[in-house]
BASE-457011 format. One line per field, with one value per atom (N, C-alpha, C): residue number from 1; x, y negated, z; residue in three letters. Coordinates in Angstrom, 3 decimals, padded with zeros to 6 digits. Layout:
nr <- [NUM | ...]
east <- [X | ...]
north <- [Y | ...]
up <- [Z | ...]
rest <- [ala | ...]
***
This chain:
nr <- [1 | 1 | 1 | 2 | 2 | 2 | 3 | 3 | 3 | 4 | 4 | 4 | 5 | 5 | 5 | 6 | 6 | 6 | 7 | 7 | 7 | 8 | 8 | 8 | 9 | 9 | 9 | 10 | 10 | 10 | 11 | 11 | 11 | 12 | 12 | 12 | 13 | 13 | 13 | 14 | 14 | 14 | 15 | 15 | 15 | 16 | 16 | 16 | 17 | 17 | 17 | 18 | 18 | 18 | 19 | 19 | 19 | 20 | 20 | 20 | 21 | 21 | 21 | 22 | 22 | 22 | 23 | 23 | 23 | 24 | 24 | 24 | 25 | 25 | 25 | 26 | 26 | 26 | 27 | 27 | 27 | 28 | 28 | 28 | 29 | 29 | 29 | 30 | 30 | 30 | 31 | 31 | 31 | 32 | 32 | 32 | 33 | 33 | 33 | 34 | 34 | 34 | 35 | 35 | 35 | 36 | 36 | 36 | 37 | 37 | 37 | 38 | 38 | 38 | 39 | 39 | 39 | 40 | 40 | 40 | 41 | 41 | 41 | 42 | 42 | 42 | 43 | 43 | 43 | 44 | 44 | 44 | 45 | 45 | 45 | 46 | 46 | 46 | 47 | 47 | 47 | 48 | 48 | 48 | 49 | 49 | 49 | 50 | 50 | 50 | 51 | 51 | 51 | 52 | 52 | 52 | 53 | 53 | 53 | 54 | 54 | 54 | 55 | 55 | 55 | 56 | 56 | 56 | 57 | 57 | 57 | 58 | 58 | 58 | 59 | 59 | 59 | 60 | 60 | 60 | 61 | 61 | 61 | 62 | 62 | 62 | 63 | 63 | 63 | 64 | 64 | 64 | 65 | 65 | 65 | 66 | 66 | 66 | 67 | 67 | 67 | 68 | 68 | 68 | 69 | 69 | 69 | 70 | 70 | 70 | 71 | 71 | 71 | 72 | 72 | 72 | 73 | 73 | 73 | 74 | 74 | 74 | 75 | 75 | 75 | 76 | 76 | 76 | 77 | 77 | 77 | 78 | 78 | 78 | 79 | 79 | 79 | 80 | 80 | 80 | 81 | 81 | 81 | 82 | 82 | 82 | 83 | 83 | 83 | 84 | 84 | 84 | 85 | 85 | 85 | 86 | 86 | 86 | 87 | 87 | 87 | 88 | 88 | 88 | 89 | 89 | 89 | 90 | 90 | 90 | 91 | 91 | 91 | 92 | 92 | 92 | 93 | 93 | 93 | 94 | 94 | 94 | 95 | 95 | 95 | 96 | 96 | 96 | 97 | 97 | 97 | 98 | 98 | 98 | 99 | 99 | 99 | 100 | 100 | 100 | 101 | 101 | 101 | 102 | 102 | 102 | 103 | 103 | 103 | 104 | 104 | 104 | 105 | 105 | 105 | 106 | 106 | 106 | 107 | 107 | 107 | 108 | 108 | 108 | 109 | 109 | 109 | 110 | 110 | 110 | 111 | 111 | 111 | 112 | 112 | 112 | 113 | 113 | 113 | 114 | 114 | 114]
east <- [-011.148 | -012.320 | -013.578 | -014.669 | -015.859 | -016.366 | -018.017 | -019.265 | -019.600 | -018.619 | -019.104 | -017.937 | -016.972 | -015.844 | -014.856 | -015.031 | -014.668 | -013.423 | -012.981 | -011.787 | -012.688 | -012.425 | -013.123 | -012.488 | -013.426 | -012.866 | -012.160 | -012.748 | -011.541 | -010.054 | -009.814 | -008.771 | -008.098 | -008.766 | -008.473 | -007.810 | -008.689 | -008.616 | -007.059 | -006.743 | -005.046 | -004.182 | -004.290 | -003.142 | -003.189 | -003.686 | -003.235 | -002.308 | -002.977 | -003.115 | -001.715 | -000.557 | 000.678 | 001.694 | 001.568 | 003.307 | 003.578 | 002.616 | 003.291 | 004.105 | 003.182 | 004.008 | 005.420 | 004.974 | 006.617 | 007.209 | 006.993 | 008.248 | 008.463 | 007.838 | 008.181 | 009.582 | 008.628 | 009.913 | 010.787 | 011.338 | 012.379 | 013.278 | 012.701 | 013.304 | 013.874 | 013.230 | 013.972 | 014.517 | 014.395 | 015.569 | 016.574 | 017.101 | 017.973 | 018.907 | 017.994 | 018.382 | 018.913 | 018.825 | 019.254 | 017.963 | 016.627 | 015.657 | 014.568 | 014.403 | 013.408 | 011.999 | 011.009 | 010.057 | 008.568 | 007.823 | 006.206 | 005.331 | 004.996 | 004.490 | 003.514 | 001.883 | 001.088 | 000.194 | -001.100 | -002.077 | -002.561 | -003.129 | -004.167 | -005.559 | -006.008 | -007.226 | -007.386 | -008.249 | -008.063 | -009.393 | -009.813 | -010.912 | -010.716 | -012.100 | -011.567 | -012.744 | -012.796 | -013.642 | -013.577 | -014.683 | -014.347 | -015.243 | -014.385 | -015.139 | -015.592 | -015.024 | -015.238 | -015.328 | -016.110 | -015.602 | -014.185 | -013.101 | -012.055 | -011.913 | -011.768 | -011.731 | -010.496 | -009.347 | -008.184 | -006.993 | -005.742 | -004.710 | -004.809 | -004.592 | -004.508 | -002.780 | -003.002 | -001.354 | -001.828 | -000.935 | -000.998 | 000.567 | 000.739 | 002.474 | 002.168 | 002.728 | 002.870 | 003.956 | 004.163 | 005.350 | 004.923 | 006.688 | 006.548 | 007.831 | 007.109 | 008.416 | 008.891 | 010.290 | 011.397 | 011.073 | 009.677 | 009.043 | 008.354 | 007.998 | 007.336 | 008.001 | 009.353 | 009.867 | 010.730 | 010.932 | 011.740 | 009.897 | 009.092 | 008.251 | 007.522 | 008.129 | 007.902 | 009.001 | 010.323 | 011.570 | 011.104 | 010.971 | 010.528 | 009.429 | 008.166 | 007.330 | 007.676 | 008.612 | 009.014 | 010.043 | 010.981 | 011.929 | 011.373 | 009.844 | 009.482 | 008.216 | 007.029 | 006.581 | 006.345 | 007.344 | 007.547 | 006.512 | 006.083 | 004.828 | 004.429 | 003.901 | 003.529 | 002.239 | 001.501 | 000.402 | 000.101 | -000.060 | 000.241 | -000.812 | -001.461 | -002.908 | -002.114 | -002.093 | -001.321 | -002.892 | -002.877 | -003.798 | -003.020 | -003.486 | -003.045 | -004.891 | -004.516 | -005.264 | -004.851 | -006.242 | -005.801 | -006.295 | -005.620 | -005.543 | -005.328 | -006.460 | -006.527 | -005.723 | -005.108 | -005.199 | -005.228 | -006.351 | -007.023 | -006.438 | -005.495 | -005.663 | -007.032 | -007.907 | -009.124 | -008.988 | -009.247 | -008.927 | -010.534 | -009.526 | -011.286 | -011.330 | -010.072 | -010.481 | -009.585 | -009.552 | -008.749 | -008.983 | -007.982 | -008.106 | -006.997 | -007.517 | -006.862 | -006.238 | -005.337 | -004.636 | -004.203 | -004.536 | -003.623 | -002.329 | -001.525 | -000.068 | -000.060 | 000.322 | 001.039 | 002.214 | 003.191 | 004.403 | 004.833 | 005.288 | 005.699 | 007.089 | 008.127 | 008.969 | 009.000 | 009.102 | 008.938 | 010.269 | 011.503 | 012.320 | 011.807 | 011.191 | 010.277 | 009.595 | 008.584 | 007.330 | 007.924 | 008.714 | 009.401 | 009.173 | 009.595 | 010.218 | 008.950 | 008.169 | 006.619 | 005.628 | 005.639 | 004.645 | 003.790 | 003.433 | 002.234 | 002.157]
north <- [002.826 | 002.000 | 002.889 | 002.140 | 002.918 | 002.559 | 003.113 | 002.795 | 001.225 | 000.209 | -000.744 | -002.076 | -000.942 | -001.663 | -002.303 | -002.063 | -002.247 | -001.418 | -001.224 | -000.453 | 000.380 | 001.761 | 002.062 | 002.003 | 001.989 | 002.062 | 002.499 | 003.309 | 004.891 | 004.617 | 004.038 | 003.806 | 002.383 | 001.259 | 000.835 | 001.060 | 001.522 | 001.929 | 002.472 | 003.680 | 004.713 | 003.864 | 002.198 | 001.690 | 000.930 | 000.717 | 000.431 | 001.202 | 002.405 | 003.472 | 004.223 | 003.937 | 004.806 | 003.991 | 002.995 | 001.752 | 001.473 | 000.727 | 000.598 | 001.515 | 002.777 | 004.268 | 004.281 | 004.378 | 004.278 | 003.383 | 002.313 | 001.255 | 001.439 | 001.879 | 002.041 | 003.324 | 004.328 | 005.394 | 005.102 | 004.097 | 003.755 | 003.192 | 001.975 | 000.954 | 001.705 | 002.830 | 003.485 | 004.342 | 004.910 | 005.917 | 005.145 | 004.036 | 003.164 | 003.003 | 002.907 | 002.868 | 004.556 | 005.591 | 006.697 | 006.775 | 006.822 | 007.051 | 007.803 | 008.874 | 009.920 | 010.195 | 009.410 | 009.250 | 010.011 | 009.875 | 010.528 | 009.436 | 009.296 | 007.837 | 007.815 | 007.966 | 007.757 | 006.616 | 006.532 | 005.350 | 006.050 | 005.483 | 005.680 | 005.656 | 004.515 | 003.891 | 003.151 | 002.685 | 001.281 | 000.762 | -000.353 | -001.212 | -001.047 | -000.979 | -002.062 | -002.934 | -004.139 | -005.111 | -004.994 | -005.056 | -005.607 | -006.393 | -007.671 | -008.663 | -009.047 | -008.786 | -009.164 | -007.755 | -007.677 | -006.128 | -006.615 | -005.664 | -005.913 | -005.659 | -006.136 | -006.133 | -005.996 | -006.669 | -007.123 | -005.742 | -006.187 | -005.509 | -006.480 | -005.407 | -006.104 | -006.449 | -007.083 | -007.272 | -007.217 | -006.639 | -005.861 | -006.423 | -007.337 | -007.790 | -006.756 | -005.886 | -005.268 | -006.097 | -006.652 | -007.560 | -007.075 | -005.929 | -005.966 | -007.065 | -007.887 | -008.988 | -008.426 | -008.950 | -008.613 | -008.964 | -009.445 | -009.141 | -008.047 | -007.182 | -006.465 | -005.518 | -005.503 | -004.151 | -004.325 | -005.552 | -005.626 | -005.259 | -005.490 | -005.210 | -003.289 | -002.695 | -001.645 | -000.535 | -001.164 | -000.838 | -000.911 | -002.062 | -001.941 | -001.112 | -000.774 | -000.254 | 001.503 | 001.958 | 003.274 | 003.273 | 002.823 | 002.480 | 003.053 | 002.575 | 002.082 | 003.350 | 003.522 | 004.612 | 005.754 | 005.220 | 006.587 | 006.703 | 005.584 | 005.538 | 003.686 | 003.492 | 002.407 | 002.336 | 001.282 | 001.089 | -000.339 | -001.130 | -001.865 | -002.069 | -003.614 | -003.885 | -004.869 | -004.370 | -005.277 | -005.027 | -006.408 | -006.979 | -007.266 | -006.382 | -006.694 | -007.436 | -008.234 | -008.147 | -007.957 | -007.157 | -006.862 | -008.178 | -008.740 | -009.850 | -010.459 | -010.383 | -010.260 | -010.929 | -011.060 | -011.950 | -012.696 | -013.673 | -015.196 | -015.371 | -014.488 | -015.113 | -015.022 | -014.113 | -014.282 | -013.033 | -012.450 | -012.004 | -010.983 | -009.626 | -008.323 | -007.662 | -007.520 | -006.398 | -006.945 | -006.532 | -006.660 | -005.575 | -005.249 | -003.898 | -004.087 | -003.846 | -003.646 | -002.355 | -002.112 | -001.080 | -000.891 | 000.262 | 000.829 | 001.668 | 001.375 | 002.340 | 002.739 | 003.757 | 004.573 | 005.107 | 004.839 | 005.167 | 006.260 | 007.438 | 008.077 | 008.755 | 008.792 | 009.006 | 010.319 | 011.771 | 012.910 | 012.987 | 012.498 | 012.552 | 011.926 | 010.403 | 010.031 | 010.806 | 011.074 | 012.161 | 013.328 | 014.248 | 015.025 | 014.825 | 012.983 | 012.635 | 012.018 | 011.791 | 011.149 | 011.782 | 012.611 | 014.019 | 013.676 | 013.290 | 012.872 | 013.562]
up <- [-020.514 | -020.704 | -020.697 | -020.090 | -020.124 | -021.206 | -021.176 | -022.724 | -022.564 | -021.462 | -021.328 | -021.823 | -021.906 | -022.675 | -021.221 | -020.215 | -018.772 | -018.522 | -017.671 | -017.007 | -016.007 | -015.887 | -014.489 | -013.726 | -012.285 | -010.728 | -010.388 | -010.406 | -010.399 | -010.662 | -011.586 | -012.449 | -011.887 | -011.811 | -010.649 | -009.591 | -008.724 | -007.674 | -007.276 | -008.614 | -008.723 | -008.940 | -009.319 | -009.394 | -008.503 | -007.368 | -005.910 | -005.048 | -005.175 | -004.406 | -003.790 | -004.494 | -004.380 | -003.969 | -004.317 | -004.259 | -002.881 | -001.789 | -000.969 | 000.143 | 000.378 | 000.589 | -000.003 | -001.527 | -002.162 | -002.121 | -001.481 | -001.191 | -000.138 | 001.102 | 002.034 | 002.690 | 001.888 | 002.001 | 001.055 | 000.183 | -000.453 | 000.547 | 000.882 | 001.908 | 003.123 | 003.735 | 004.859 | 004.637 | 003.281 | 002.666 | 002.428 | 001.725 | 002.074 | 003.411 | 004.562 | 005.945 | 006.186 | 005.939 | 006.393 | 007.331 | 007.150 | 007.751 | 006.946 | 007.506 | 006.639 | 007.789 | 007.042 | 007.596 | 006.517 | 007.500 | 006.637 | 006.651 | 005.573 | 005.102 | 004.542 | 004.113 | 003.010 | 003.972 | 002.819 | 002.772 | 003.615 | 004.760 | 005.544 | 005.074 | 004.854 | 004.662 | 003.656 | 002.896 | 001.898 | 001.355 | 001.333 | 000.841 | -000.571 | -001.169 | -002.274 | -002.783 | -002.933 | -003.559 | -005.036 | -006.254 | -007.234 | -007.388 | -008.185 | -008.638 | -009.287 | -010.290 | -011.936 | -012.767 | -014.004 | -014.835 | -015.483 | -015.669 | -016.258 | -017.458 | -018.671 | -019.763 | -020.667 | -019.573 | -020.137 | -019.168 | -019.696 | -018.693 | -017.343 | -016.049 | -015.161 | -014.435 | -013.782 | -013.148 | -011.735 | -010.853 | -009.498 | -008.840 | -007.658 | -007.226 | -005.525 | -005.776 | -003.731 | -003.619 | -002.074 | -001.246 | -000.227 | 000.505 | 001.417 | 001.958 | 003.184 | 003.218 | 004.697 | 004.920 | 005.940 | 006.985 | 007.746 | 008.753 | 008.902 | 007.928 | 008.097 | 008.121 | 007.653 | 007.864 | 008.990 | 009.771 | 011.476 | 011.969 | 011.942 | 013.043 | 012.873 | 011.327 | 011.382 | 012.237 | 011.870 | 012.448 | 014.090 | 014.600 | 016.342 | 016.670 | 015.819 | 016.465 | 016.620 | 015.594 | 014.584 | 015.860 | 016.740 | 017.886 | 018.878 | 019.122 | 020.618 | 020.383 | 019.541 | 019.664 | 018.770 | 017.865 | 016.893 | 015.255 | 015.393 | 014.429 | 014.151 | 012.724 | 012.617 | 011.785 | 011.715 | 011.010 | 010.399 | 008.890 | 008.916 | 007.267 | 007.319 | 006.274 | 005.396 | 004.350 | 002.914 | 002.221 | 001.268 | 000.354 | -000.685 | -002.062 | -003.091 | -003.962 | -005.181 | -006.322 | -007.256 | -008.391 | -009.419 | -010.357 | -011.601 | -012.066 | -013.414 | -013.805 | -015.678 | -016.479 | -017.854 | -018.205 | -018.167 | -018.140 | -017.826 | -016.730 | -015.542 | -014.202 | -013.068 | -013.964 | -012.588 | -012.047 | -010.706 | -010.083 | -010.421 | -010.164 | -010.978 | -009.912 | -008.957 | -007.964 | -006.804 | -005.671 | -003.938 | -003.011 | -003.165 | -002.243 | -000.923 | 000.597 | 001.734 | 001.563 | 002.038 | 001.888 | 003.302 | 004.195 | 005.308 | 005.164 | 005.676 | 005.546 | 006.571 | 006.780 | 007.630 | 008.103 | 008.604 | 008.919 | 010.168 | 010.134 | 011.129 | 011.229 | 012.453 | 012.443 | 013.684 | 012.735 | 013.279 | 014.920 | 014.297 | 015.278 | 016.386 | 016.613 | 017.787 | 018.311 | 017.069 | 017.738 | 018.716 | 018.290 | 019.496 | 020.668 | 020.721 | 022.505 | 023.198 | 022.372 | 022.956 | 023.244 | 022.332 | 022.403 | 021.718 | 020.746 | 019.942 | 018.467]
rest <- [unk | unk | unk | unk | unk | unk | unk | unk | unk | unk | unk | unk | unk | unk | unk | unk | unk | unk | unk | unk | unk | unk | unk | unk | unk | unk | unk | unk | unk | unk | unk | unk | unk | unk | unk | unk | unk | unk | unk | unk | unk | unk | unk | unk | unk | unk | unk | unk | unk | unk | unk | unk | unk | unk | unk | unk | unk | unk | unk | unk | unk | unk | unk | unk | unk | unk | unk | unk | unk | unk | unk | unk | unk | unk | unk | unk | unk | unk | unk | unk | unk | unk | unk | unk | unk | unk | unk | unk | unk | unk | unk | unk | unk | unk | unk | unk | unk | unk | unk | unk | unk | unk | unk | unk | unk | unk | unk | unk | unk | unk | unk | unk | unk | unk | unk | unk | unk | unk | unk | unk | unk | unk | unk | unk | unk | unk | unk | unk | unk | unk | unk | unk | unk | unk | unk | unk | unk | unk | unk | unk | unk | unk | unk | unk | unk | unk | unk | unk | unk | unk | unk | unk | unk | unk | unk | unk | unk | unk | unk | unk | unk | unk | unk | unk | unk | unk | unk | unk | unk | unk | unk | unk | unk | unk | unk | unk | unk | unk | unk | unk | unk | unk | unk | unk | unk | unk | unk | unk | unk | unk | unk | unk | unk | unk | unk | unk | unk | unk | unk | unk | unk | unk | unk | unk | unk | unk | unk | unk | unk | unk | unk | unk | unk | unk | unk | unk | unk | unk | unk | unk | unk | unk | unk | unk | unk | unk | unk | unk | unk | unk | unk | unk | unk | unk | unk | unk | unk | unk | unk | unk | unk | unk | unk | unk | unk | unk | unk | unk | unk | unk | unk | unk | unk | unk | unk | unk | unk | unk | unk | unk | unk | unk | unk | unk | unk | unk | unk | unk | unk | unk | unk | unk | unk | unk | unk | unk | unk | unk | unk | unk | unk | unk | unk | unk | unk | unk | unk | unk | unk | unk | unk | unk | unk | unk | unk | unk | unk | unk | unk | unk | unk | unk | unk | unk | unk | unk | unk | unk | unk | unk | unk | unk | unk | unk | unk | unk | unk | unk | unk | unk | unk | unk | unk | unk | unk | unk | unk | unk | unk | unk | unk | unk | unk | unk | unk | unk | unk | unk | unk | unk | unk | unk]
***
């Protein structure tokens, strides 16, 4: 909490910041797939000051990991925009952050040259 009795950004911001990477290299460690994975890029909106604990749901759903699987197939690499919010208490929504992932599969890269 800041001198304003708020949550900072910052702070915010770090509990976006790591999960979908780590679900990602979970899910293809699962598969026998060892890939290089972090956040690319990421927005973040806030809306409200946060006062309360927030609640944060990442979903990655089973389209997204057949269309990461085909692209990781075909050119060795994927890129892909999940939207989480962060979500007080009350239910009102304090922050939304875009999130870019990144997915790369070094064994591809070899055969593509990239």
């Amino acid at each position: 909490m800041n001198f304003h009795k708020t949550i900072f950004g910052g702070t915010i911001f770090s509990a976006f910041d790591p999960y979908f990477p780590t679900m990602y290299y979970n899910i293809f460690q699962q598969k026998d797939r060892k890939l290089e994975i972090w956040l690319k890029s990421a927005n973040i909106k806030y809306k409200r000051p946060a006062t309360t604990d927030l609640h944060l749901t990442f979903t990655i759903t089973p389209t997204d990991i057949i269309e990461a699987e085909n692209a990781l197939n075909k050119v060795g690499k994927f890129e892909i925009w999940h939207t989480v919010q962060a979500i007080n208490t009350k239910g009102i929504v304090c922050a939304e952050a875009e999130m870019l992932v990144y997915l790369r599969d070094n064994k591809i890269k070899s055969k593509i040259g990239f």
